[in-house]
C-alpha positions as a Markdown table, in Angstrom:
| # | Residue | x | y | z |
|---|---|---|---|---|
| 1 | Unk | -34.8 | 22.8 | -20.2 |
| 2 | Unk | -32.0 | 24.0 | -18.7 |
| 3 | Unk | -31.7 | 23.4 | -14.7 |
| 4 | Unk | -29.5 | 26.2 | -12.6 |
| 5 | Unk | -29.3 | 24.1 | -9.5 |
| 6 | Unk | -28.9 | 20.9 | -11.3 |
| 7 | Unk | -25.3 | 19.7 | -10.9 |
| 8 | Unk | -23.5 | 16.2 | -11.6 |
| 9 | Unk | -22.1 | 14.0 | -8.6 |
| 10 | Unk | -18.9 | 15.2 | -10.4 |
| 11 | Unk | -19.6 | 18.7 | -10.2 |
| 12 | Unk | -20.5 | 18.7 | -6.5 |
| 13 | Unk | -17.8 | 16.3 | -5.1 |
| 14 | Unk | -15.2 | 19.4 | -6.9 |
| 15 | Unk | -17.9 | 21.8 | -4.6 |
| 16 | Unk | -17.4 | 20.0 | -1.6 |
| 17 | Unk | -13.9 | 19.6 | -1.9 |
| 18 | Unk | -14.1 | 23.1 | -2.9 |
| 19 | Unk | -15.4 | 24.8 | 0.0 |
| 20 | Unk | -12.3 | 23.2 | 2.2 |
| 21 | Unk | -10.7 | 26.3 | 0.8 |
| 22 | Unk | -13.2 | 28.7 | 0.5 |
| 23 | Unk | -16.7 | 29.5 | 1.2 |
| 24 | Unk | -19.5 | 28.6 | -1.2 |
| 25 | Unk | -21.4 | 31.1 | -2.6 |
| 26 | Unk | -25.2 | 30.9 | -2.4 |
| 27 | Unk | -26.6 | 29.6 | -6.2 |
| 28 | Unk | -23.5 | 26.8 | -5.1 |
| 29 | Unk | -24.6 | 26.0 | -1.5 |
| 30 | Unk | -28.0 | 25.8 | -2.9 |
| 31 | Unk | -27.1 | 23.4 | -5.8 |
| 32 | Unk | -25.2 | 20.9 | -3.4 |
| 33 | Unk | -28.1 | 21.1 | -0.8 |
| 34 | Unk | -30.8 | 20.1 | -3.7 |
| 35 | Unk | -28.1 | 17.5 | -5.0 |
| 36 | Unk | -28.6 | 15.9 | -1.7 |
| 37 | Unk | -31.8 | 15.5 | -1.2 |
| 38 | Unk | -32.2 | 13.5 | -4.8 |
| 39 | Unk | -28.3 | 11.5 | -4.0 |
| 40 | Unk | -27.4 | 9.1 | -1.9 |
| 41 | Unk | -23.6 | 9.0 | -2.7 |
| 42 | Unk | -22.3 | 12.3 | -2.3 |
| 43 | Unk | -23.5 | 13.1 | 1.3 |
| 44 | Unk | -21.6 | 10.3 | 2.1 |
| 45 | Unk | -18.3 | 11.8 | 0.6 |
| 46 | Unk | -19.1 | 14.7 | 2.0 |
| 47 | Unk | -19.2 | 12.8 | 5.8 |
| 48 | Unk | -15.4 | 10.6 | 4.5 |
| 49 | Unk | -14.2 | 14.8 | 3.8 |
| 50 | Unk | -15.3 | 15.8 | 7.1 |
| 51 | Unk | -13.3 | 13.0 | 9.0 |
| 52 | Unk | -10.4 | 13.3 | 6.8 |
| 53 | Unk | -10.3 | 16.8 | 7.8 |
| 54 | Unk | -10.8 | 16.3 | 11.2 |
| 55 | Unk | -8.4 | 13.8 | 11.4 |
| 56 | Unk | -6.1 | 15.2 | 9.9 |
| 57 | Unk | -6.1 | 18.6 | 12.6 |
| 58 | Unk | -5.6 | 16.0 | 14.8 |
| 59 | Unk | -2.6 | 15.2 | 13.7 |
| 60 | Unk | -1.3 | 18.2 | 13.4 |
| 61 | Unk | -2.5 | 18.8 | 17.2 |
| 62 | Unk | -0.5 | 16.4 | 17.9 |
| 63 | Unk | 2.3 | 16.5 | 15.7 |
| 64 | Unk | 2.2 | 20.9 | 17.2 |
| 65 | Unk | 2.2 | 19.0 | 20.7 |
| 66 | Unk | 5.2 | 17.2 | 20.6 |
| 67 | Unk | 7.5 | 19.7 | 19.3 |
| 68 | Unk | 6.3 | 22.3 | 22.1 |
């Protein structure tokens, strides 16, 4: 039986790294929603992307500060 909403930790790391440059359609936002609830792994990426991001607008808070 094929699974729509079924994805791979492969498939939704690429999602979450994904919607850093765009938004995530709905059938995709679904998919890494129901991929988190059954994974213990890939939320946790998820949190490492969100502090990588936000570190690095940090930076370039800072790094836009300084040259002011």
């Amino acid at each position: 039986m094929n699974y729509p909403f079924r994805r791979t930790c492969r498939e939704v790391a690429a999602l979450i790294l994904a919607r850093e440059d765009r938004a995530l359609d709905f059938p995709e936002r679904l998919a890494v929603r129901i991929h988190f609830l059954v994974c213990k792994a890939c939320p946790n990426f998820a949190q490492e992307v969100a502090v990588m991001r936000s570190a690095l607008d940090g930076w370039k808070n800072y790094r836009n500060h300084d040259e002011a």
